[in-house]
BANU-993818 format. One line per field, with one value per residue (C-alpha): residue in three letters; y, z, x. Coordinates in Angstrom, 3 decimals. Layout:
r <- (ALA / ...)
Y <- (Y / ...)
Z <- (Z / ...)
X <- (X / ...)
***
This chain:
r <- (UNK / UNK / UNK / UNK / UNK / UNK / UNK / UNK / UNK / UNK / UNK / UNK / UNK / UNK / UNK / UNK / UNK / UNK / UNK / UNK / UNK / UNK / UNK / UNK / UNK / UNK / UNK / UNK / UNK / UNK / UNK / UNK / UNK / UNK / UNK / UNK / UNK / UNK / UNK / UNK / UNK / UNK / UNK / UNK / UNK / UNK / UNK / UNK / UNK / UNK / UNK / UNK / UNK / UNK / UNK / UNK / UNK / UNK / UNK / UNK / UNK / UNK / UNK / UNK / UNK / UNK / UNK / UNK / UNK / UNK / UNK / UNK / UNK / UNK / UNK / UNK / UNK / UNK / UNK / UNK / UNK / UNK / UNK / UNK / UNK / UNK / UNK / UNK / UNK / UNK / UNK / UNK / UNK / UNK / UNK / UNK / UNK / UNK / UNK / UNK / UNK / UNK / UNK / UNK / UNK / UNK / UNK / UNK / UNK / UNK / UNK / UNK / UNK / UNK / UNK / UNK / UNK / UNK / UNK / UNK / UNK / UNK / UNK / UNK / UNK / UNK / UNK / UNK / UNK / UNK / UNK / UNK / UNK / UNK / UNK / UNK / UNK / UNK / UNK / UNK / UNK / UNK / UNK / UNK / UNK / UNK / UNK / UNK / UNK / UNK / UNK / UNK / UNK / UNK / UNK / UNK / UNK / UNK / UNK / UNK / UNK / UNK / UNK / UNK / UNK / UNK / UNK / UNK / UNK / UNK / UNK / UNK / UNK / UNK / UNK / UNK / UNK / UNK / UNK / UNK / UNK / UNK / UNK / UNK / UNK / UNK / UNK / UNK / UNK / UNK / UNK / UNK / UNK / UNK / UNK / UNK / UNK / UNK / UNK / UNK / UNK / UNK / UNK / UNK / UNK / UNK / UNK / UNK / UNK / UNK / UNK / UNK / UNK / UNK / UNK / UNK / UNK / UNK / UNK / UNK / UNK / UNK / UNK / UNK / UNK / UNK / UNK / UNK / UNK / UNK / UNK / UNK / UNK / UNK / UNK / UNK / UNK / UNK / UNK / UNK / UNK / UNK / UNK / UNK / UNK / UNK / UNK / UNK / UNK / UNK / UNK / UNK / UNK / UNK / UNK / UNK / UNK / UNK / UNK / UNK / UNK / UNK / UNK / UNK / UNK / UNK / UNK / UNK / UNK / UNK / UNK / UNK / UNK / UNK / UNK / UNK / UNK / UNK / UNK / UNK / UNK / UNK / UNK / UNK / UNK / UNK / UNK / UNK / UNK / UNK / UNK / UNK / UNK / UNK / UNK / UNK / UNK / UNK / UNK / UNK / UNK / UNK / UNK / UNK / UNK / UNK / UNK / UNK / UNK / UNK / UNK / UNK / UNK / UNK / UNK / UNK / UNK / UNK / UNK / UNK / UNK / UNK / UNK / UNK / UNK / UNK / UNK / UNK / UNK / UNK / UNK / UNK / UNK / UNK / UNK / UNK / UNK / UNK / UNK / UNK / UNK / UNK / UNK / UNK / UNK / UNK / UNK / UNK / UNK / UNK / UNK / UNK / UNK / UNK / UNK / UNK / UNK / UNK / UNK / UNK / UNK / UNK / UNK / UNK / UNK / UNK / UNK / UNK / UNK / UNK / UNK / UNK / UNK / UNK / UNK / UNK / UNK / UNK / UNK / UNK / UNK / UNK / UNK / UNK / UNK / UNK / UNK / UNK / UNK / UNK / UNK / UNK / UNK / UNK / UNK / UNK / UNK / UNK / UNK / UNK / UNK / UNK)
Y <- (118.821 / 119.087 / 115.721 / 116.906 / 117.943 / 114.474 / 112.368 / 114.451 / 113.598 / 110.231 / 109.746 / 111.616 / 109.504 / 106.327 / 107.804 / 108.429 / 105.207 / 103.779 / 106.065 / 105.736 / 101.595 / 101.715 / 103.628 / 101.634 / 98.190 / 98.739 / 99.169 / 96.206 / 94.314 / 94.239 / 91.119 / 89.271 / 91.188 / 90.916 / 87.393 / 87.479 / 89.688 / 88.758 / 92.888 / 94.488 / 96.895 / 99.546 / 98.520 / 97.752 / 101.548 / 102.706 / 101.004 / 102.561 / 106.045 / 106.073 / 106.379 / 109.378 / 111.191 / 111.092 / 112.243 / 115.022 / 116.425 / 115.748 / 117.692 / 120.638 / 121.224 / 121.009 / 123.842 / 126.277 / 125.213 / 123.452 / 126.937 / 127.442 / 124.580 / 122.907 / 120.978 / 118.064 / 117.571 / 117.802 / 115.142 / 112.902 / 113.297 / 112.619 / 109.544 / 108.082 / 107.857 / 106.614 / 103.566 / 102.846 / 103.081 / 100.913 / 98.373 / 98.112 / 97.426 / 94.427 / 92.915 / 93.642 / 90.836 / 91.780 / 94.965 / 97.024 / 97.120 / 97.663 / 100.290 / 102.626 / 101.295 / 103.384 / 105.935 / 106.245 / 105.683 / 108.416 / 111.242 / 110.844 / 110.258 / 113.642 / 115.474 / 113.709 / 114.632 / 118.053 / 118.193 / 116.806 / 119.051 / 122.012 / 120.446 / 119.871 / 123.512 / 125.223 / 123.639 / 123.250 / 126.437 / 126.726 / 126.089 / 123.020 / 122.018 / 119.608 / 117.125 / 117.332 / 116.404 / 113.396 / 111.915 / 112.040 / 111.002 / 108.003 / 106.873 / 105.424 / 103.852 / 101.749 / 101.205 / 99.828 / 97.935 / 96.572 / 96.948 / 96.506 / 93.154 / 92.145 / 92.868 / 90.849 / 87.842 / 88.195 / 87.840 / 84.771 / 82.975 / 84.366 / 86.578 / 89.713 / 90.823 / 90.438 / 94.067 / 96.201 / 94.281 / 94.974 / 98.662 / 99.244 / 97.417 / 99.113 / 102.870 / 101.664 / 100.833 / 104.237 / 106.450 / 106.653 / 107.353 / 110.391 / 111.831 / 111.660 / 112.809 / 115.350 / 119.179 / 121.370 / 123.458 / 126.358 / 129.278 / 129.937 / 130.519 / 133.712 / 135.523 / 137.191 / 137.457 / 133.977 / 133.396 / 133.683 / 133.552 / 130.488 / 132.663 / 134.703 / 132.106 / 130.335 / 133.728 / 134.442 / 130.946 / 131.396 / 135.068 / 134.132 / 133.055 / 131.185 / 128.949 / 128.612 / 127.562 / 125.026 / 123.179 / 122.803 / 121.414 / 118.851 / 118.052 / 117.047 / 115.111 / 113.130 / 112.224 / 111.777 / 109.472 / 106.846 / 107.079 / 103.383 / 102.148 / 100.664 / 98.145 / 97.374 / 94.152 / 92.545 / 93.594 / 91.618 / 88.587 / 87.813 / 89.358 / 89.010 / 85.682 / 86.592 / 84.639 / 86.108 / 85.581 / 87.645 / 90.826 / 92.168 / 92.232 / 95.090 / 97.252 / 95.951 / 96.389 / 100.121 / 101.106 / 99.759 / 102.282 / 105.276 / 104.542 / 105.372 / 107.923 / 110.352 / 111.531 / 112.573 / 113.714 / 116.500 / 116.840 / 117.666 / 119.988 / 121.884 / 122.450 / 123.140 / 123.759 / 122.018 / 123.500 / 121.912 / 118.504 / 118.475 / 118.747 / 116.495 / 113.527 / 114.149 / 113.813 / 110.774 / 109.258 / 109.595 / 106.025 / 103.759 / 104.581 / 103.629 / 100.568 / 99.320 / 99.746 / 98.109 / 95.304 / 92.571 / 89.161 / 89.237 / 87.745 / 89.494 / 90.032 / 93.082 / 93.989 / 94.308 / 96.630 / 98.938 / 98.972 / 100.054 / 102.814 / 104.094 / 104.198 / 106.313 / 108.832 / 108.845 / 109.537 / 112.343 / 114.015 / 114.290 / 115.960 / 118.619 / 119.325 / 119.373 / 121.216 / 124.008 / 123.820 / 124.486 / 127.608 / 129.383 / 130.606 / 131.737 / 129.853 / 131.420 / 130.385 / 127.099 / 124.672 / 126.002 / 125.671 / 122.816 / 120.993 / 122.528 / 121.105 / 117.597 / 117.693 / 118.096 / 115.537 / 112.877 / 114.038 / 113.381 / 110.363 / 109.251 / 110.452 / 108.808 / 105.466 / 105.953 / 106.670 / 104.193 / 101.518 / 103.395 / 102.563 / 99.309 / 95.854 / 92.778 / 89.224 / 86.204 / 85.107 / 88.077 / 89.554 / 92.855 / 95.373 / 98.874 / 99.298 / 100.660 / 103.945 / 104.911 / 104.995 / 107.206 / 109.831 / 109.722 / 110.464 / 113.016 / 114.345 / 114.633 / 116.553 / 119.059 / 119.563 / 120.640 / 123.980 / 124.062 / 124.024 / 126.512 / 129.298 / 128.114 / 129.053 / 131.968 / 133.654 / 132.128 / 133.452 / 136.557 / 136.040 / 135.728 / 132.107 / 131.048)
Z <- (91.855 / 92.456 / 91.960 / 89.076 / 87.612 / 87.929 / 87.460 / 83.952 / 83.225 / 83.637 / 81.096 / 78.606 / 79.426 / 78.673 / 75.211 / 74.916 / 75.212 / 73.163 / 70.691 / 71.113 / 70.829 / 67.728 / 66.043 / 67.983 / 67.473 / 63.924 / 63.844 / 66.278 / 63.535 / 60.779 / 61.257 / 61.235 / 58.224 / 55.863 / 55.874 / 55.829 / 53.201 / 51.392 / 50.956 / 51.053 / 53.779 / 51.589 / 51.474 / 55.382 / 55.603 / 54.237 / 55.583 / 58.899 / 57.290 / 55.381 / 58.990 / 59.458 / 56.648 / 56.227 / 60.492 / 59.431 / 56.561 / 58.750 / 61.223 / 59.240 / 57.943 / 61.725 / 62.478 / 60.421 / 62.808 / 66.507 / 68.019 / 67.064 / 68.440 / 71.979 / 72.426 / 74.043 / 71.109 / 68.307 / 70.470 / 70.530 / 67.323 / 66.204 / 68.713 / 67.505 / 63.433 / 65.462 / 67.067 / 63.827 / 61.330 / 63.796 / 63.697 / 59.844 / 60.194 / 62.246 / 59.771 / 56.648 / 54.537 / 52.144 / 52.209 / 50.268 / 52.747 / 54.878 / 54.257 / 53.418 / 57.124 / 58.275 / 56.209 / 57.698 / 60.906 / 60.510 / 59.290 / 62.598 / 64.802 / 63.519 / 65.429 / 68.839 / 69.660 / 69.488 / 71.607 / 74.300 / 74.375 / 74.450 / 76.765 / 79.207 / 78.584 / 78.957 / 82.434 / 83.980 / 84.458 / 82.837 / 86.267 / 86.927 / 83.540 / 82.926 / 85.509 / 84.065 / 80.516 / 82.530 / 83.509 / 79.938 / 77.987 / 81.116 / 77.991 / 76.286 / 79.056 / 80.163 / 76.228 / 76.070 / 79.341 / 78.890 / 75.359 / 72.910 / 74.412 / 75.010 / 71.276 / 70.260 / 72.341 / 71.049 / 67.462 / 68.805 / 69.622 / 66.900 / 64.823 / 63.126 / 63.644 / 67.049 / 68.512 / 66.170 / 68.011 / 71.548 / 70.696 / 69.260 / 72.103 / 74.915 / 73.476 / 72.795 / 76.979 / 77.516 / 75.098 / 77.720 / 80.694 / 78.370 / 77.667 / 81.146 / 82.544 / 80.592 / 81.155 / 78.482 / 77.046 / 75.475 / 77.453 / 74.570 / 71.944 / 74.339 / 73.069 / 69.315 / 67.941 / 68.379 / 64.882 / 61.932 / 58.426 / 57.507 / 55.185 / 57.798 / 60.573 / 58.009 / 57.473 / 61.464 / 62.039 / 59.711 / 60.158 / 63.682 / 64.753 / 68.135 / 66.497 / 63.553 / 65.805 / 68.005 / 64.643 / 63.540 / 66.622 / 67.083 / 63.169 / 64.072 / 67.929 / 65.493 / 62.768 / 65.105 / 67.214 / 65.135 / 62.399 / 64.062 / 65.995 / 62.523 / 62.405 / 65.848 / 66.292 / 62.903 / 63.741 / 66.989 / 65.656 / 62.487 / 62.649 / 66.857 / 66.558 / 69.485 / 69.666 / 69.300 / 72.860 / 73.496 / 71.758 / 73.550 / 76.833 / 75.257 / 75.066 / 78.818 / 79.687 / 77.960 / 79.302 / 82.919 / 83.300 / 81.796 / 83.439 / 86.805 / 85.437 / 83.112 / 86.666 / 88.281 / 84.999 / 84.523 / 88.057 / 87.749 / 84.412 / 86.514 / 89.066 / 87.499 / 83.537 / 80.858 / 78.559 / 80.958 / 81.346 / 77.417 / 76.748 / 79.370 / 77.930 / 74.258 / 74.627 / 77.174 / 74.370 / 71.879 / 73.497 / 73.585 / 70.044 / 69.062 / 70.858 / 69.948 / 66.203 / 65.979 / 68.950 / 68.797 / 70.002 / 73.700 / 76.209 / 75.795 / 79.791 / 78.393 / 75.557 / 77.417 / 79.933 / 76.995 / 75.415 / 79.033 / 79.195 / 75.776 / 76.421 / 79.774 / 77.915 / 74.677 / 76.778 / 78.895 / 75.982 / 74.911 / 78.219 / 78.688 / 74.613 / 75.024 / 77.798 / 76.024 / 72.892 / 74.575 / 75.956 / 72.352 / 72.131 / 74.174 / 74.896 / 72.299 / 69.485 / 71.431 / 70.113 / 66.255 / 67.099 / 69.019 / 65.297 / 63.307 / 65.687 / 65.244 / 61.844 / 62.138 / 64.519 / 62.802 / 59.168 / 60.298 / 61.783 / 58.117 / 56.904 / 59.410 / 58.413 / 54.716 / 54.948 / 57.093 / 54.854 / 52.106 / 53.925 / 55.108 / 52.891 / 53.351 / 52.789 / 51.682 / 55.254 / 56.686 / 58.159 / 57.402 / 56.388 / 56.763 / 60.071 / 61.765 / 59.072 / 60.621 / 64.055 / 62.909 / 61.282 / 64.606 / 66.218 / 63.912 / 64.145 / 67.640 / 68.043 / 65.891 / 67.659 / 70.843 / 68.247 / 68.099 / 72.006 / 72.837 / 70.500 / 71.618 / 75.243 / 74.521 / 72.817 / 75.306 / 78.558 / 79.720 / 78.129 / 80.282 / 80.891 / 78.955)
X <- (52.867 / 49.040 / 47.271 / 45.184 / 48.659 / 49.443 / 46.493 / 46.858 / 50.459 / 49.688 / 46.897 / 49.206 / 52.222 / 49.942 / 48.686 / 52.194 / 52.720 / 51.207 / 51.748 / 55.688 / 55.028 / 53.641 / 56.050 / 58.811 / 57.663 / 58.428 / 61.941 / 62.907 / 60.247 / 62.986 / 64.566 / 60.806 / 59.272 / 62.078 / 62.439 / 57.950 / 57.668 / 60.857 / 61.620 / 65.068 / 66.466 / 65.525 / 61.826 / 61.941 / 63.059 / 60.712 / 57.864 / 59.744 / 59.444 / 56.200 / 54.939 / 57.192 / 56.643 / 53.038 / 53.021 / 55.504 / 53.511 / 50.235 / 51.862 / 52.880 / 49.889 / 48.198 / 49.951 / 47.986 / 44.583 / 45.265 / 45.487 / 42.089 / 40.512 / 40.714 / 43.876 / 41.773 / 39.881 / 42.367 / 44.313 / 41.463 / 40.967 / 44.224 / 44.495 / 40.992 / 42.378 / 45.406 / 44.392 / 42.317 / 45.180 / 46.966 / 44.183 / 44.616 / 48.777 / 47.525 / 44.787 / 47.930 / 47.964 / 50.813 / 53.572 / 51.594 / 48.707 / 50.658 / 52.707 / 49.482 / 48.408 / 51.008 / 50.539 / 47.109 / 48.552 / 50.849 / 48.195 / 46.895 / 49.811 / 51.486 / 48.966 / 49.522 / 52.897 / 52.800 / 49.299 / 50.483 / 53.762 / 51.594 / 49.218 / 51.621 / 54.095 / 50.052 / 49.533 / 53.395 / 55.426 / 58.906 / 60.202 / 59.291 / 58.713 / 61.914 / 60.064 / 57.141 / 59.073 / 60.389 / 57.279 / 56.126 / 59.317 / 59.256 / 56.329 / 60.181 / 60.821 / 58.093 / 57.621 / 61.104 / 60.917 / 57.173 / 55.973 / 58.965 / 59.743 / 56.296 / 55.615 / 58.830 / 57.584 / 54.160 / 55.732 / 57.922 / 54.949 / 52.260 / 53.741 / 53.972 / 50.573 / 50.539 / 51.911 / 49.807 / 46.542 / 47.929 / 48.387 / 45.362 / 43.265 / 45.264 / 45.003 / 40.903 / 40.901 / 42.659 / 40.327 / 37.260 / 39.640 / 41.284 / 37.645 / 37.014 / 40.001 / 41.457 / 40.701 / 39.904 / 42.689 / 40.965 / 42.730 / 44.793 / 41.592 / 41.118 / 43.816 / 42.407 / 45.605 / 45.946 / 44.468 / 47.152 / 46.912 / 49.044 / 51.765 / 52.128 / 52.749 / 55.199 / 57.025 / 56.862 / 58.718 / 61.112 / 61.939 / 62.208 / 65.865 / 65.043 / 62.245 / 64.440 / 67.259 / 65.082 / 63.922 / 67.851 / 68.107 / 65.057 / 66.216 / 69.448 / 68.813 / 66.420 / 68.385 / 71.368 / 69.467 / 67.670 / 70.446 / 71.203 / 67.673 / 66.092 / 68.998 / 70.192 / 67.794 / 68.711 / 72.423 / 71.848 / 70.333 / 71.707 / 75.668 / 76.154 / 74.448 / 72.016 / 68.771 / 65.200 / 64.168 / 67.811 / 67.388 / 64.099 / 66.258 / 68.034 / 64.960 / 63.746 / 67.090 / 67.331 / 63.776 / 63.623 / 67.377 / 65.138 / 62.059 / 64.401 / 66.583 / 64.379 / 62.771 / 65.589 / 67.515 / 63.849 / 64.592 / 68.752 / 67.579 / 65.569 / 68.289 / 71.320 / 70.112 / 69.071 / 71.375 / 74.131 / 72.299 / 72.022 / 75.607 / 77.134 / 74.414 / 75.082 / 78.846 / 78.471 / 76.419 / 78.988 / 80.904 / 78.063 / 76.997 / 80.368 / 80.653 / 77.181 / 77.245 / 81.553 / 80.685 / 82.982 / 82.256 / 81.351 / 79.201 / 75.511 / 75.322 / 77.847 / 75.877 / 72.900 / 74.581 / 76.333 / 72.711 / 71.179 / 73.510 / 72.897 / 68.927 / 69.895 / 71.800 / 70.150 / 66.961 / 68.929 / 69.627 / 65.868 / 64.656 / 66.377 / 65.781 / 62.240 / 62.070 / 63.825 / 61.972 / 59.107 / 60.179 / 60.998 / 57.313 / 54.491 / 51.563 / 48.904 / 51.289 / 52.758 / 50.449 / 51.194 / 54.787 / 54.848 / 53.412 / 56.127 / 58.327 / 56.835 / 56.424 / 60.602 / 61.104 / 58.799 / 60.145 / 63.823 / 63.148 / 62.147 / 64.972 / 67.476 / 65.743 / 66.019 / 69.583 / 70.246 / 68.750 / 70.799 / 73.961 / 73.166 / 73.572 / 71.666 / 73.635 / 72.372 / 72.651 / 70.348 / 73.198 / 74.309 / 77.287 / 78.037 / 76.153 / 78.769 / 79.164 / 75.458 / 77.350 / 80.021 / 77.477 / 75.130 / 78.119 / 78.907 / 75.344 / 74.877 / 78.291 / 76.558 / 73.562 / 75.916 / 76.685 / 72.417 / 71.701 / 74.432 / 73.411 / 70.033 / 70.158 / 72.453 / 69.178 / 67.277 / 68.745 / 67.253 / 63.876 / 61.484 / 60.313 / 56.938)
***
C-alpha cells in the first residue's frame, strides 16, 4: 500500500472513530441514563434510534447530491454539524434536549459513513480492497478497546456528560489534520452522466437487482447485529450482578481481539473470498450470541472471553460485507449508492433498538426480562442474511471488479 494510501486510511479510520464512539457510547449509556433521567427502556430506545433515524433519512436524501460535489467536502461538512450536534448531547440538561441533540447529531452523521466508503472504494482497487475495509472497520476496534471504556470510566467518575465532551474535542483536534491531509475526490464529477435526476436514480436502484440485493443485505447484518448491543451493559450490571468498573472490560476486551483480527480477516477476504469469509463468520457468530444473551451465573474472566469472541466474529462478518457492497456499482454512481446504503444501515439500526426495547421489560430492581428473545431473532436474522450474500455474489461473479 503506498504511504499516501495509508497516511489517508488513517485520518479516515480516526474520523471513523470518533464517529463510531459517539453513536456507541450511547448504547453501553443505558444503565446510567435510565436511572438519571428516570425514562423507560422504551424511551432509552429511542433516544438510541432518534440518532439513527434522523442519519438514515439524512442519508437518503444525500444521495440525490454527493456525486455532484467533492467527496472531501461533503465529508467535512457532514463531520463539522457532527462534532457540533455532539457538543450539544454533552451540555443536555434534561431528555428532551437531548434527544433533539441527537437528532442534530444524526442529520450530520448520515452523511459521513457513506463518504468515507466511497472515498476509500474511489482510491483502493477491488483487489485489495477487503484490507483496506479492515483498516477502517479497525475504527470498532480501537473504539471498543479505547473509547467505550474510557467513556464508561469517565461517567464513573463524572458522569453522563462526560463522553459526548471527549468526542467532540478529539474529532475538533482531528478536523485541521483532515483538511490538510485529505486529497480531493472529484474524479467522479468528470463523468457527465454522473448527474441524475433523483426519480430516476430512485427507479435505477430499485429496478436494479444487485443494489436491491446488497440493501436486503446491509438491512438485515444491521438489524441482526445490534438486535442485542442496546441492552447488553444493563443486562451485565443489573441481572449478572457485574459491577460498573466490570462491564467496560467487555468492550476493551471485544475491541483489543478486533483491533488484531479485522487486518488479517480484510487480508484472508482478499485471498480466498469474501463471500466465503462472510459465511463461515456469520454462522460462527450464531454460538456466542446465544450464550451471551441466556448466560448463567459464571465467573466474568469467562464472560469477558465469550464477549471477545463475539466482537471478533461479529466484526468478521462486517468486512467482508462491505467490501462486497462496494463492488455492486461503479465509481461515478458509488458515492449516491454508497448513501442509500447508509441510510439502510443507520435506519435498521433504529429499528433493531426500538424492537429491542419493545421486547425488553424493566423491573423495579433495574434488571431486565426478555433479553434473551432479542438473541434468538439476531440469530434468526443473521441466518437470513447467509440467503442475501449468496445470491449476492452469484450476480456478482463474473462482473468485472469496480
Amino acid at each position: 500500500m503506498k504511504s499516501k494510501e495509508k497516511i489517508v486510511l488513517l485520518l479516515l479510520a480516526a474520523l471513523n472513530f470518533t464517529h463510531i464512539l459517539d453513536f456507541m457510547i450511547m448504547m453501553p449509556l443505558g444503565n446510567y441514563l435510565m436511572p438519571y433521567f428516570k425514562i423507560s427502556p422504551q424511551q432509552f430506545s429511542m433516544l438510541v434510534a432518534s440518532y439513527t433515524f434522523s442519519a438514515g433519512i439524512s442519508g437518503f436524501l444525500a444521495a440525490f447530491f454527493v456525486d455532484n460535489f467533492d467527496r472531501k467536502r461533503v465529508l467535512l461538512f457532514g463531520y463539522i454539524g457532527f462534532l457540533l450536534g455532539t457538543l450539544f448531547c454533552a451540555l443536555a440538561p434534561t431528555f428532551t434536549f437531548l434527544l433533539l441533540a441527537r437528532i442534530v447529531a444524526g442529520i450530520f452523521g448520515g452523511l459521513i459513513g457513506a463518504q468515507v466508503l466511497a472515498i476509500v472504494a474511489d482510491m483502493i482497487p477491488y483487489e485489495r480492497r477487503g484490507m483496506a475495509m479492515g483498516v477502517i472497520m479497525a475504527a470498532f476496534s480501537v473504539a471498543s478497546v479505547f473509547g467505550v471504556p474510557f467513556g464508561l470510566y469517565m461517567a464513573n467518575m463524572f458522569n453522563w456528560h462526560g463522553p459526548f465532551f471527549f468526542v467532540a474535542g478529539f474529532g475538533a483536534l482531528l478536523l485541521p489534520f483532515l483538511m490538510r491531509y485529505l486529497p480531493k475526490m472529484d474524479e467522479h464529477m468528470k463523468i457527465k452522466e454522473n448527474r441524475t435526476n433523483p426519480l430516476v436514480l430512485i427507479r435505477e436502484v430499485g429496478t436494479d437487482k444487485d443494489q436491491m440485493l446488497a440493501l436486503g443485505f446491509t438491512a438485515c447484518l444491521m438489524l441482526g447485529h445490534f438486535m442485542i448491543i442496546p441492552f447488553l451493559n444493563p443486562y451485565m450490571e443489573f441481572n449478572m450482578g457485574f459491577s460498573k468498573l466490570q462491564t467496560p472490560m467487555l468492550y476493551m476486551a471485544g475491541g483489543l481481539a478486533t483491533l488484531i483480527t479485522s487486518p488479517l480477516i480484510g487480508r484472508l477476504a482478499d485471498k480466498v473470498g469474501k463471500h466465503k469469509v462472510y459465511v463461515i463468520m456469520a454462522v460462527i457468530s450464531i454460538f456466542p450470541i446465544a450464550l451471551l444473551t441466556n448466560l448463567p451465573p459464571m465467573p466474568f474472566y469467562m464472560v469477558l472471553c465469550i464477549a471477545g469472541f463475539w466482537f471478533v466474529v461479529a466484526s468478521g462478518r462486517t468486512i467482508p460485507a462491505q467490501a462486497m457492497v462496494s463492488n455492486v456499482v461503479t465509481s461515478e454512481r458509488r458515492g449516491s449508492f454508497m448513501s442509500f446504503n447508509s441510510s439502510v444501515q443507520q435506519i435498521f439500526v433504529g429499528l433493531a433498538a426500538v424492537i429491542s426495547g419493545l421486547i425488553v421489560v424493566k423491573n423495579p430492581d433495574n434488571s431486565i426480562q426478555n433479553y434473551e428473545i432479542t438473541g434468538y431473532l439476531s440469530i434468526f436474522i443473521t441466518l437470513l442474511t447467509l440467503m442475501f450474500v449468496y445470491k449476492l455474489d452469484t450476480r456478482l461473479k463474473g462482473k468485472k471488479n469496480r
